[in-house]
N, C-alpha and C positions, 0 to 999 in steps of 0.2 A: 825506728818506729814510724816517724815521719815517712822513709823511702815503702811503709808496710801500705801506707794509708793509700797512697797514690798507685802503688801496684794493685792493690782493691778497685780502686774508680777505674783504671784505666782497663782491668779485666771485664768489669762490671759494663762498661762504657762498650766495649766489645763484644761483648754476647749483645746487649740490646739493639748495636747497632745490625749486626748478622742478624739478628732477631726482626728486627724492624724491615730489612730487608727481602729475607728470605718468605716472611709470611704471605705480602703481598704477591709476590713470586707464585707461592704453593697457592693461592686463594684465586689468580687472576690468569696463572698460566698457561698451559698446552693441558694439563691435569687438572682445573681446578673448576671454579664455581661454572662455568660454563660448558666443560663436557658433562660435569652434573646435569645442569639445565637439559643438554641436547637429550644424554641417554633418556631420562623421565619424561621427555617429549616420545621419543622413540620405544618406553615402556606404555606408554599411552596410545599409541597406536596400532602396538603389536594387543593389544588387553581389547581394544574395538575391534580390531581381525577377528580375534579368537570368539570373540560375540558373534558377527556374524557367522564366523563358521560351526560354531554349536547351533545358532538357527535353520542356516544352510544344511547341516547335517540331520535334521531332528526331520527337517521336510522330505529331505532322499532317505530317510526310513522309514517316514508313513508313508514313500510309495513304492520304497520296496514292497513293505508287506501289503498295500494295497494291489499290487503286480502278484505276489503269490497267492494271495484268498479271494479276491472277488472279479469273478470272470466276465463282467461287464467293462473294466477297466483293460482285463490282457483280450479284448475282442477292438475296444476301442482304440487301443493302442496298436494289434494287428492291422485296423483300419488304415490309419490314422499314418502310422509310421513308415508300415512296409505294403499297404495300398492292397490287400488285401480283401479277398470280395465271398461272397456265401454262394453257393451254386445259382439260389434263387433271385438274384442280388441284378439291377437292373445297371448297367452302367454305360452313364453318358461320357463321351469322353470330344472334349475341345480344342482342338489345334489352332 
């Protein structure tokens, strides 16, 4: 009975030590509290991209659709872009 009690402790004594061991391990190592950190760092900056790029995107489709309805804009932009001129159009040109 006596050899029962000390095989108890001495098993018992053993997991907690693996135990005491291995947690800090799992909590501090190549997997643990600090690739947590980095990835939530790197979820946060991908969650700002994606902001700007919903903003970015919301502007190049008010001008898409400003380029197909309103012919003041695909005149300016013929101007503007490809240097484009009106028959009547007087043009100074500077070298």
């Amino acid at each position: 009975m006596r050899y029962g009690r000390w095989i108890i402790r001495l098993v018992l004594a053993s997991v907690l030590a693996v135990g005491f061991g291995y947690l800090p391990y799992r909590a501090y190592g190549p997997q643990g509290v600090s690739k947590a950190l980095r990835l939530m760092h790197d979820l946060e900056l991908v969650e700002r991209r994606n902001v700007d790029l919903k903003r970015e995107n919301h502007v190049l489709h008010r001008r898409i659709r400003q380029l197909k309805q309103d012919r003041a804009v695909i005149e300016q932009v013929a101007r503007d872009e490809l240097g484009l001129v009106r028959p009547d159009d007087i043009v100074f040109q500077f070298h």
